[in-house]
Each structure stands twice: as C-alpha cells, then as structure tokens.
C-alpha atoms as a printed R data frame, in Angstrom:
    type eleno elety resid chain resno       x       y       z
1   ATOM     1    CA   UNK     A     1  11.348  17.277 -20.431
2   ATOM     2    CA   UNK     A     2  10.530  13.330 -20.529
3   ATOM     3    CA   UNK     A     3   6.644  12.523 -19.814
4   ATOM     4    CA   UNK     A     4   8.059  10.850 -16.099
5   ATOM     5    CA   UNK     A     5   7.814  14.469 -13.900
6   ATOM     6    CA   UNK     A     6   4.305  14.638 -15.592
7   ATOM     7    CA   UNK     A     7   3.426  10.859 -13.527
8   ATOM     8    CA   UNK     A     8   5.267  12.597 -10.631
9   ATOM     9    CA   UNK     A     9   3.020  15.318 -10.303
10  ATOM    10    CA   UNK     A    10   0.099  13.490 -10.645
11  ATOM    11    CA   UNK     A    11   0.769  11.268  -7.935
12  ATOM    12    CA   UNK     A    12   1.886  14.274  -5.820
13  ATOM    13    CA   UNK     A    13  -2.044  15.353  -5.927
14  ATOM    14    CA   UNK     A    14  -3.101  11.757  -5.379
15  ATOM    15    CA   UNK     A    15  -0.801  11.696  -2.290
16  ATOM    16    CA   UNK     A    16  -1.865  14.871  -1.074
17  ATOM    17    CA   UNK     A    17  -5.711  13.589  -1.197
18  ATOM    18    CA   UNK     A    18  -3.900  10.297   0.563
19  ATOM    19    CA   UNK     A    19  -3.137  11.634   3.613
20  ATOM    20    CA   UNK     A    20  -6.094  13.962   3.853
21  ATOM    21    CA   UNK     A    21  -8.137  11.304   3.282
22  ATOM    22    CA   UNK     A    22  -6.516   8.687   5.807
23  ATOM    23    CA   UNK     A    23  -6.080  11.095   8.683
24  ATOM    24    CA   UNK     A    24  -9.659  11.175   8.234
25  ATOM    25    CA   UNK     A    25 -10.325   7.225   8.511
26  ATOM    26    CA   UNK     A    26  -7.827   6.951  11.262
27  ATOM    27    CA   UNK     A    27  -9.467   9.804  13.177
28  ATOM    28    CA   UNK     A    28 -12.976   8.217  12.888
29  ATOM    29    CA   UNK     A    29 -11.741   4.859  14.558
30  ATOM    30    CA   UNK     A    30 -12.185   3.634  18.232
31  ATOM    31    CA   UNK     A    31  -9.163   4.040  20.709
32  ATOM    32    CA   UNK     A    32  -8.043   0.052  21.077
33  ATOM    33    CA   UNK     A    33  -6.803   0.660  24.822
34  ATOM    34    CA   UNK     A    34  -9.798   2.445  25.759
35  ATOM    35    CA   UNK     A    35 -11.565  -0.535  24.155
36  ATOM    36    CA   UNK     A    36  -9.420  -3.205  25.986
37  ATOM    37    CA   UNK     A    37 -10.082  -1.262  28.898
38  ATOM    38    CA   UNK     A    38 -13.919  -1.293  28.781
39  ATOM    39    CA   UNK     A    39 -13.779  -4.899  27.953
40  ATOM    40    CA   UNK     A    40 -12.014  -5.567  31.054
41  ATOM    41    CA   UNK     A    41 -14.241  -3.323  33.236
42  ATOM    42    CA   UNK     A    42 -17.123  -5.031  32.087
43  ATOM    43    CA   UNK     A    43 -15.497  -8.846  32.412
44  ATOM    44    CA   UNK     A    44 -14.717  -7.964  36.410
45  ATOM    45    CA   UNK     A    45 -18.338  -6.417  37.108
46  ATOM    46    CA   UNK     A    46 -19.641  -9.262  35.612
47  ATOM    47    CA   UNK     A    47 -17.579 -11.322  37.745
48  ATOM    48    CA   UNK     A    48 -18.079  -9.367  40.607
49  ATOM    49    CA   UNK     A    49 -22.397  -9.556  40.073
50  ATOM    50    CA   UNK     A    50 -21.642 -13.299  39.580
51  ATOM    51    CA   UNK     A    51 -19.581 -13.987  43.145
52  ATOM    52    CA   UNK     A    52 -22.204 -12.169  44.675
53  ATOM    53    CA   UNK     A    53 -25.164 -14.234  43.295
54  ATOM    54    CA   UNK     A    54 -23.295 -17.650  43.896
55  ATOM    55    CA   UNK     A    55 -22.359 -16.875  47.673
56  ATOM    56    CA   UNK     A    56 -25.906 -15.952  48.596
57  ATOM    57    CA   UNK     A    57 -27.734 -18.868  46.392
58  ATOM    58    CA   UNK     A    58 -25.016 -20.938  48.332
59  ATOM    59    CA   UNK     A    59 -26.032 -19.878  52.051
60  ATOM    60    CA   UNK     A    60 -29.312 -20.423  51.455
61  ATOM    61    CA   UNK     A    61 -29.086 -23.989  50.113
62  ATOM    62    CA   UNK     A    62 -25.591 -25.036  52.653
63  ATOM    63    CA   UNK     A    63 -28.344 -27.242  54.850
64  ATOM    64    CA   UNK     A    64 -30.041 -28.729  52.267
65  ATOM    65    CA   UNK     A    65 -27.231 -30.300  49.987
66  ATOM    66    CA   UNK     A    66 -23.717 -30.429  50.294
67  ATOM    67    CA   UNK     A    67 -21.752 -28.022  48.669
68  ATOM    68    CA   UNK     A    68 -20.667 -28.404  44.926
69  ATOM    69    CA   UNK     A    69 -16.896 -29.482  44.578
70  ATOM    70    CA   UNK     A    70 -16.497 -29.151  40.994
71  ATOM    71    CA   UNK     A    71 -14.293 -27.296  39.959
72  ATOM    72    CA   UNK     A    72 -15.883 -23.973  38.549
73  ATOM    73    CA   UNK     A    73 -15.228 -23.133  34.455
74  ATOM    74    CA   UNK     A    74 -12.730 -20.850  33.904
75  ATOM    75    CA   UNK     A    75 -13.388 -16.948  33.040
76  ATOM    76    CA   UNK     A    76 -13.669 -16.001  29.507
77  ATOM    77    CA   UNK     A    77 -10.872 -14.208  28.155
78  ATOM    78    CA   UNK     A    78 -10.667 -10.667  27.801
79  ATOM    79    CA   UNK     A    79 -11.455  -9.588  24.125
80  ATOM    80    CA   UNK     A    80  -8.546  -8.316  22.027
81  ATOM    81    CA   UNK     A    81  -7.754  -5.260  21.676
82  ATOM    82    CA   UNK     A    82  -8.647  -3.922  18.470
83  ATOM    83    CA   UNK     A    83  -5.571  -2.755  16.082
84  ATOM    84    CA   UNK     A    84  -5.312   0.963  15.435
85  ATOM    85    CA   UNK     A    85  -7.217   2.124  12.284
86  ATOM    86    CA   UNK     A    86  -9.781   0.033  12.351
87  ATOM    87    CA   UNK     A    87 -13.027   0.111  14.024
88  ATOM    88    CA   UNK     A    88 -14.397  -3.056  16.577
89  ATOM    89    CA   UNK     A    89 -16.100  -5.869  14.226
90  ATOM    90    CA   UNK     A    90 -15.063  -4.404  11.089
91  ATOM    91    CA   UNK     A    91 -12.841  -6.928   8.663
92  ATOM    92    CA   UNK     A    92  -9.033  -5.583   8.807
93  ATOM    93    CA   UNK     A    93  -8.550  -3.509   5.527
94  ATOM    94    CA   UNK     A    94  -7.384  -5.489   2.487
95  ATOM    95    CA   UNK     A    95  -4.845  -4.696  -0.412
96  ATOM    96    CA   UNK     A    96  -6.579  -4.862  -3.761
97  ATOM    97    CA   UNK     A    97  -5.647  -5.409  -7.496
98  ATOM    98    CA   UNK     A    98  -6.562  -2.189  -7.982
99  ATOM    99    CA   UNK     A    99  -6.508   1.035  -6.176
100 ATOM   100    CA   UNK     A   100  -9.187   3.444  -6.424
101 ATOM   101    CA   UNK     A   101 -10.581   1.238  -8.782
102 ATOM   102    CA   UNK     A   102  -8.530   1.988 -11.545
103 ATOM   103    CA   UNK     A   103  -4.689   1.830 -10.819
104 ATOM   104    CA   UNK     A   104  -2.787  -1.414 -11.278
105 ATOM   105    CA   UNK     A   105  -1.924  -2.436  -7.371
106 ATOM   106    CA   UNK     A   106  -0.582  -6.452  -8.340
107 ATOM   107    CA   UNK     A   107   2.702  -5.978  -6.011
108 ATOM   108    CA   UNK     A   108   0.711  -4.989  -3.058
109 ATOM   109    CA   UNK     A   109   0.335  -7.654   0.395
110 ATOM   110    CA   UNK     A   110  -2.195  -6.661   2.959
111 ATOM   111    CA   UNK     A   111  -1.161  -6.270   5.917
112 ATOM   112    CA   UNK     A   112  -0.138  -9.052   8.862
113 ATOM   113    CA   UNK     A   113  -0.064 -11.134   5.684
114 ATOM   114    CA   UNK     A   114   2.768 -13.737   4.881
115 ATOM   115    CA   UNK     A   115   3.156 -14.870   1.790
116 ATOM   116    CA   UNK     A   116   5.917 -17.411  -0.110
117 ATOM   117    CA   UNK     A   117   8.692 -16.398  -1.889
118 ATOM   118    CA   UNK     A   118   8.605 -14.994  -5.572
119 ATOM   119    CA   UNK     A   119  10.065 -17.119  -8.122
120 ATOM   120    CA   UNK     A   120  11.602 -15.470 -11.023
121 ATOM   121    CA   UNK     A   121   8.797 -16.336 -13.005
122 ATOM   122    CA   UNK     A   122   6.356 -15.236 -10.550
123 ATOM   123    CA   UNK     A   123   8.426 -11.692 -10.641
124 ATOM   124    CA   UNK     A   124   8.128 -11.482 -14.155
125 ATOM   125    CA   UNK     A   125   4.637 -11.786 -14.374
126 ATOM   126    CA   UNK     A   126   4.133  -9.287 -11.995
127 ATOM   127    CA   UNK     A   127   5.868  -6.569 -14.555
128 ATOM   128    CA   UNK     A   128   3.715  -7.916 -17.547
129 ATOM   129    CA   UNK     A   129   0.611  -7.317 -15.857
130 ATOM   130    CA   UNK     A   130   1.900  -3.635 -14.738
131 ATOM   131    CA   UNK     A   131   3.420  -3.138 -18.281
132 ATOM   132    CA   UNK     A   132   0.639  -4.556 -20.327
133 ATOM   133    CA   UNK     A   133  -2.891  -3.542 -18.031
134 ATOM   134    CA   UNK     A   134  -5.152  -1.423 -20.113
135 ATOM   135    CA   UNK     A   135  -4.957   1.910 -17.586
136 ATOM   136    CA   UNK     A   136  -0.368   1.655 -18.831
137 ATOM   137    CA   UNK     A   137  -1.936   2.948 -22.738
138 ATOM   138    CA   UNK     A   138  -4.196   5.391 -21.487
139 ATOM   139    CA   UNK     A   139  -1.333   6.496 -19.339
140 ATOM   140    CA   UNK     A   140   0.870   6.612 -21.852
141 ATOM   141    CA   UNK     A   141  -1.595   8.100 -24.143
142 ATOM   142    CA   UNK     A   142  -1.925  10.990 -21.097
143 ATOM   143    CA   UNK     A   143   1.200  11.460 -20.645
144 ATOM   144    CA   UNK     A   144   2.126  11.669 -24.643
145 ATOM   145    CA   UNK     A   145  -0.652  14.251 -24.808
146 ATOM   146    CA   UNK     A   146   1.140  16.729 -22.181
147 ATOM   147    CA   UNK     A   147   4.711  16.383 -23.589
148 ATOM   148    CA   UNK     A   148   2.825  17.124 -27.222
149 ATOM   149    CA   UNK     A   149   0.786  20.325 -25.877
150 ATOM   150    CA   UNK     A   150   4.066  21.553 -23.790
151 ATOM   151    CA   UNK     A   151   6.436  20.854 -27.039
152 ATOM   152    CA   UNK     A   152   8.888  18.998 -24.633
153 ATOM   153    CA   UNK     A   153  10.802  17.695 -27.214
154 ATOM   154    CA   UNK     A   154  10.409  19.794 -30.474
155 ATOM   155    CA   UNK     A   155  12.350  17.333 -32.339
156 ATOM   156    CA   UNK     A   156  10.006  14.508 -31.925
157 ATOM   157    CA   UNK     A   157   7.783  16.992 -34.598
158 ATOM   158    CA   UNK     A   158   3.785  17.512 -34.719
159 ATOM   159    CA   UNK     A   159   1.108  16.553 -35.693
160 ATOM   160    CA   UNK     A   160  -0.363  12.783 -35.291
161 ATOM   161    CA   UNK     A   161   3.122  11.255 -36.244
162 ATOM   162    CA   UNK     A   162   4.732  13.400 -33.694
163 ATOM   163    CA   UNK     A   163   2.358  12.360 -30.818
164 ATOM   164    CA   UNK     A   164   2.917   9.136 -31.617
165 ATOM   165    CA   UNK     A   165   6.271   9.398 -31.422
166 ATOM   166    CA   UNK     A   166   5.515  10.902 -27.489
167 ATOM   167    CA   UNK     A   167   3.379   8.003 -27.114
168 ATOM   168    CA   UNK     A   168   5.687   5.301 -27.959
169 ATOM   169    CA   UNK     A   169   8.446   6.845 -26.437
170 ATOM   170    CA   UNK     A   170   6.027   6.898 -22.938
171 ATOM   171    CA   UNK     A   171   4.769   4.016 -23.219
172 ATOM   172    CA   UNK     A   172   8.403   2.503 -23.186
173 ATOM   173    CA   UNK     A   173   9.560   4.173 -19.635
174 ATOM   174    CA   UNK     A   174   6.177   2.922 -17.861
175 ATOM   175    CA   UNK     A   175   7.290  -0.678 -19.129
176 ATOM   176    CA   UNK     A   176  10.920  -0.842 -19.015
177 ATOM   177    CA   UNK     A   177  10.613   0.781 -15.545
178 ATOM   178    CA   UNK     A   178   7.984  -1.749 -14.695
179 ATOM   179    CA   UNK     A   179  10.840  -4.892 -15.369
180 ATOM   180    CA   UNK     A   180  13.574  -3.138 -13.770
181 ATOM   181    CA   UNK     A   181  11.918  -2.371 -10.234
182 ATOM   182    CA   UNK     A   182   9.812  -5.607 -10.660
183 ATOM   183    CA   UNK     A   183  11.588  -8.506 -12.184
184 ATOM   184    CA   UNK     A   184  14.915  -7.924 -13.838
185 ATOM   185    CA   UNK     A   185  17.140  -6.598 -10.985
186 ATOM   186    CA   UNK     A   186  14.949  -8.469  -8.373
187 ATOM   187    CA   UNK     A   187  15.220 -11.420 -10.235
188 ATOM   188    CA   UNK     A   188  19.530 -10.678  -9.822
189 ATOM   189    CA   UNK     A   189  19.828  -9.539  -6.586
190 ATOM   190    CA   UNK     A   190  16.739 -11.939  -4.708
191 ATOM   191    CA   UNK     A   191  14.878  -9.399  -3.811
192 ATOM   192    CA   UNK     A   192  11.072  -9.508  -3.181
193 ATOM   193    CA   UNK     A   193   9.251  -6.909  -4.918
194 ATOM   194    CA   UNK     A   194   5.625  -6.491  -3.719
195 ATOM   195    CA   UNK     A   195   5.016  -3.965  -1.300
196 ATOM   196    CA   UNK     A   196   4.135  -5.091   2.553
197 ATOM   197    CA   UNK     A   197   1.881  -3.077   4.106
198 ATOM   198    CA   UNK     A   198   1.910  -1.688   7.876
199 ATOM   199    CA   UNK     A   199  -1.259  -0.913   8.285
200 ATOM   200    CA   UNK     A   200  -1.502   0.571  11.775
201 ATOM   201    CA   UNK     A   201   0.078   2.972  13.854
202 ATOM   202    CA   UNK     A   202  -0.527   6.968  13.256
203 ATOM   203    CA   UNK     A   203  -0.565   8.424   9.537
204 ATOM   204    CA   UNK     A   204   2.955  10.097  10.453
205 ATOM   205    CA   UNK     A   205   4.481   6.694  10.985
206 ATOM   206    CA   UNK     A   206   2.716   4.631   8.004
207 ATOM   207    CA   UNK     A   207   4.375   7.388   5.665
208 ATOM   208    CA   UNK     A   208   7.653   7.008   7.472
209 ATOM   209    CA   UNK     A   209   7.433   3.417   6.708
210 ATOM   210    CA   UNK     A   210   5.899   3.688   3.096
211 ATOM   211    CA   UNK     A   211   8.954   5.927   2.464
212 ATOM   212    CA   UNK     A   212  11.765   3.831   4.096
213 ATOM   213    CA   UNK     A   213  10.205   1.462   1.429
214 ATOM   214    CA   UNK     A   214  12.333   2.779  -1.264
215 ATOM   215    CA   UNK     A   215  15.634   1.707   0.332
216 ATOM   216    CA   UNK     A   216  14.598  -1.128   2.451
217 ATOM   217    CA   UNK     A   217  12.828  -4.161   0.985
218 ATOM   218    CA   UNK     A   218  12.274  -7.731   2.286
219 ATOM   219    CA   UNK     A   219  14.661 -10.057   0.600
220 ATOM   220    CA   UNK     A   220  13.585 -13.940  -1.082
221 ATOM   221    CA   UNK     A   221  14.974 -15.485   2.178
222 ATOM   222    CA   UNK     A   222  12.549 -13.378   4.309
223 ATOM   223    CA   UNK     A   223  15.557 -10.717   5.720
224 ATOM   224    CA   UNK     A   224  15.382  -6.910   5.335
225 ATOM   225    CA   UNK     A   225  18.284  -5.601   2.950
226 ATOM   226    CA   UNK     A   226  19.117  -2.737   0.443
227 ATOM   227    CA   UNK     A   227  15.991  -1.935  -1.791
228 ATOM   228    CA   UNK     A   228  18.568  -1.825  -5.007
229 ATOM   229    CA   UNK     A   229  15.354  -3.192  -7.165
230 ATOM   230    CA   UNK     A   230  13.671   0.388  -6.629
231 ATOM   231    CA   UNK     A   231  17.463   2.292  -6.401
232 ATOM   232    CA   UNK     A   232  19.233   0.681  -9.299
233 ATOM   233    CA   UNK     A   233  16.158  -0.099 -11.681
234 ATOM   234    CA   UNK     A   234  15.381   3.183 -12.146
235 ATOM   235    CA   UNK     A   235  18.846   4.258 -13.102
236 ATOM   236    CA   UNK     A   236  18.241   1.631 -14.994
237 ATOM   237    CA   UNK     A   237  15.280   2.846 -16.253
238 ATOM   238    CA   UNK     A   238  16.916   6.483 -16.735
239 ATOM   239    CA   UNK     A   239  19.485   5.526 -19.127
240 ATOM   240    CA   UNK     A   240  17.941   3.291 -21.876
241 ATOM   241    CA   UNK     A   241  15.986   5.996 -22.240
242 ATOM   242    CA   UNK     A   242  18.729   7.940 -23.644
243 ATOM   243    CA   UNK     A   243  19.075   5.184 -26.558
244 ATOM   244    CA   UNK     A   244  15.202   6.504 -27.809
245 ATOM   245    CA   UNK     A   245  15.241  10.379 -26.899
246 ATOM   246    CA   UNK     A   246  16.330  13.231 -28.504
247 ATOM   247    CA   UNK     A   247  20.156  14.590 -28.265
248 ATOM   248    CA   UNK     A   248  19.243  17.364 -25.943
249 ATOM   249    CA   UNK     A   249  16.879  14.865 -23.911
250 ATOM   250    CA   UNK     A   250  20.169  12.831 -23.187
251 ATOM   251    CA   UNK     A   251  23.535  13.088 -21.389
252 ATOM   252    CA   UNK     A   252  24.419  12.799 -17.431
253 ATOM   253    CA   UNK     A   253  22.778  15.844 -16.049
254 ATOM   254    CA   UNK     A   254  19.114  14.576 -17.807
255 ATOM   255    CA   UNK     A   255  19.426  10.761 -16.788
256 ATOM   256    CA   UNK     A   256  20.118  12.206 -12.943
257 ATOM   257    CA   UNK     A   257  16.954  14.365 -13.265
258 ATOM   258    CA   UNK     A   258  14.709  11.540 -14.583
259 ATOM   259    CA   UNK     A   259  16.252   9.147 -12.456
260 ATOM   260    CA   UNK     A   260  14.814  11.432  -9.181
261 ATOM   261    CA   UNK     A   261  11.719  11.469 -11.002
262 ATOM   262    CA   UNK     A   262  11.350   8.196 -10.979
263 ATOM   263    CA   UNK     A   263  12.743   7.815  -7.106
264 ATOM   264    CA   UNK     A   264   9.780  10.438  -6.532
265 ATOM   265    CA   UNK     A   265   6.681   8.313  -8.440
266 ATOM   266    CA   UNK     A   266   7.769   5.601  -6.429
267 ATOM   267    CA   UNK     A   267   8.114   7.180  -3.219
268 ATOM   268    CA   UNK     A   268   4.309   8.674  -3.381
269 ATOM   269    CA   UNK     A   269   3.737   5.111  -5.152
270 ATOM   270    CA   UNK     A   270   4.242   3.496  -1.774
271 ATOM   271    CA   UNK     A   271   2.102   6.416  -0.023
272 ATOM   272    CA   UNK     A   272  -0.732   5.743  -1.599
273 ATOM   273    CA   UNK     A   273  -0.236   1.985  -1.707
274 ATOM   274    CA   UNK     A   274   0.131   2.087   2.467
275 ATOM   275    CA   UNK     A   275  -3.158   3.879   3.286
276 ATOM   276    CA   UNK     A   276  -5.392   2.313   0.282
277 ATOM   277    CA   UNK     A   277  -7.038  -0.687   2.379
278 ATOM   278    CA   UNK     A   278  -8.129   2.205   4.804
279 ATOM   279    CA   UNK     A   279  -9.402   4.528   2.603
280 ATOM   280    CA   UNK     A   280 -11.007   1.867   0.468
281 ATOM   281    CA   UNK     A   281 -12.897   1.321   4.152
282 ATOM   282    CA   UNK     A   282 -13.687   4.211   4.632
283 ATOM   283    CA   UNK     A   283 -15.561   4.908   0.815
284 ATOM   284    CA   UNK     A   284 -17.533   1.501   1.387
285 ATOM   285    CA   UNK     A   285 -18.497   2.266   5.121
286 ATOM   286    CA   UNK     A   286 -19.961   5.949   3.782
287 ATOM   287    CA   UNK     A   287 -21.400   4.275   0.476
288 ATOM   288    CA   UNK     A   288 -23.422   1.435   3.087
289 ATOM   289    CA   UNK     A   289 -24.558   4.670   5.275
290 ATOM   290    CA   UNK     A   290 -25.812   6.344   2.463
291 ATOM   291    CA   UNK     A   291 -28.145   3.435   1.143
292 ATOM   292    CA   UNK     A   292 -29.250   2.846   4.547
C-alpha cells in the first residue's frame, strides 16, 4: 500500500481535533445581532437622555437669547455588527504560512481578502515551496518509515537501501502531487489555486464550503468553475506513480485507490485550512490569559 493513505489518516486525526477545536472558538464568541442590538439600544437612550436635556436647558434660556438655528450634527452611526466567529475588538483571524506552526499553508487567502491573479510563474512557485519546505523530507522520511515497518511493498527490500527506496519513492508523490494540484494543470486550465477562506458562518457550513472546495475553485478571471486542478492532478498524480512502484503496486484498480487517497488528504486539507485563522485565535487569546 503506497505511503499516501498513511498522510490520509493523519490528517483524518488533525481534522477530527479541527472541528473539536473550532466548535470551541466559535462557541466562545459574542452573538453579532445581539451585539448590533445593544449598540442600538444604547445609541437611542442616549438620544433619548440627550432630547431631554436640550428641551429643558432650552425653556429655561427661550427669554434670554433667541433660539439656536443651526442645524444640529447628525447622530453617530450605529456600530457594525461584528462577523460571526470573532469576538468585538479582536483583529479578524488571518491565514498564515504555516499552520500549527509547522505545516506548509503558502496557497491559503484569509478571508474577505482579494487578491490578483496568479501568473504561471507565480503558480509554480507556489509548488516549489510546498515540494521543497523542510517539514516535505521529514514527511517523506515519516511516511517511508511506516511503509518500511508495515512491509508495504516487500519488493522495495530492507534494510537502509530499502528505506531509502520508500523514501524516495514518498518523497516523489508529495512533490509531483504538489505541481499537479498547484501549477501544472492550473497553469492549463487558468485556474487559481490558493484556497479562499469563508471564515464565518457555523462550523457545519465552513466544512460544507471547505469541502465543495475540491470541485469548485475560483478561476484566473475571478469566476467559479470546475476544480479539475484538485480532480485531474491527482489522477495525475496516481498514475506516474505507477512508472516508480512495484508490479503489484500498479495497474487500474491501485491508481483508483490512491487516486481517492489523494481526493481524501485534500478534502481534510481544506478542513483544516478553513478553521486555522480561528483556532490560531483562539491558542494566542488562551496563551495572553495565561501570562496575565
């Protein structure tokens, strides 16, 4: 079995922690109608108190000057409602390079964020910093080491010639993957490939949208189309991979299989990628609480 399910299932836990993790951020945050709705209560007492104070201040001056034509300043607005998933006077939660820290996050725009288009340059260097960032070899390196201890492909051999041989071999999907889905088939088909986050509405709608992701995708001339970067470049993906595997890692039946598996690494890919600005929040906001 090729080293891609093993990615799979790790993002599966990270996804799982995801969720758990944003429901908890989302939960935490202040109602934006009920907000509004204070706001506005407080702007018409204040205007009421204020009517009140200029009526009797003018009564009791009426015979001593003659009453002020100007015309009077208009009210302040009303403050804005504040979006869901965020808390009043905190920054809106920003994308990173990295999520967690750690994990390459380059194709990621923050949300309510417009950007130009992607040249094909541009695209390209997006994929070289996925392929070549330092956390790709210890990924690969991971990844080599469970296809080595699980024997996935006995034919690769053993010892530290065989795990190279994994680790080559994994190294390879992460990267041809990487120019697929980021810069050869966008490059063809003028598609933009950076991921645009929602960032509000409920945690059962941002994973609705993080999902539609993988078949929808913002085109170069700022439309919605077919994602076929994410669809076709991991076939893509799936079948130069039989050119370096084993006989019995190749054929139809095991391109399919690795092909979902790479469908599924994205789809959780664009989980994670959706609620990161929020969790990211929420570890900073705890971190400041603590040292306080």
């Amino acid at each position: 079995m090729r080293t891609i399910r093993g990615r799979a299932a790790f993002l599966g836990v990270v996804f799982t922690l995801t969720v758990t993790a944003a429901n908890c951020a989302l939960a935490n945050t202040q109602d934006p109608g009920q907000a509004a709705q204070q706001g506005s209560q407080q702007s018409q007492q204040s205007g009421t108190t204020g009517t009140a104070a200029s009526q009797s201040d003018s009564k009791d001056k009426s015979q001593a000057k003659p009453p002020d034509t100007t015309t009077p300043p208009a009210p302040a607005p009303a403050p804005a409602p504040t979006p869901a998933g965020q808390k009043s006077g905190d920054p809106e939660p920003k994308q990173t390079n990295r999520m967690f820290w750690i994990v390459p996050n380059f194709a990621a725009v923050s949300a309510n964020t417009q950007l130009p288009r992607l040249s094909t340059r541009e695209k390209f260097v997006i994929a070289s910093k996925d392929s070549v960032d330092y956390t790709s070899f210890l990924w690969a390196g991971v990844l080599a080491g469970q296809g080595f201890a699980l024997k996935s492909s006995p034919a690769l051999g053993h010892g530290a010639a065989g795990y190279g041989r994994y680790y080559w071999r994994a190294f390879a999907d992460q990267a041809s993957g990487a120019y697929f889905t980021e810069a050869i088939v966008p490059a063809l088909t003028r598609e933009d490939p950076r991921y645009y986050t929602l960032g509000h509405g409920s945690v059962f709608r941002r994973t609705l949208y993080a999902l539609s992701q993988l078949y929808l995708t913002k085109m170069d001339s700022g439309k919605i189309g077919f994602n076929f970067s994410e669809i076709l470049g991991n076939g893509m993906e799936a079948g130069l991979s039989n050119l370096y595997y084993p006989p019995q890692e190749r054929g139809f039946g095991k391109t399919a299989e690795n092909w979902g598996a790479g469908i599924e690494s994205a789809a959780l890919n664009n989980v994670v990628k959706e609620f990161w600005p929020d969790i990211r929040q929420m570890i900073l906001s705890l971190t400041t609480k603590k040292k306080n």
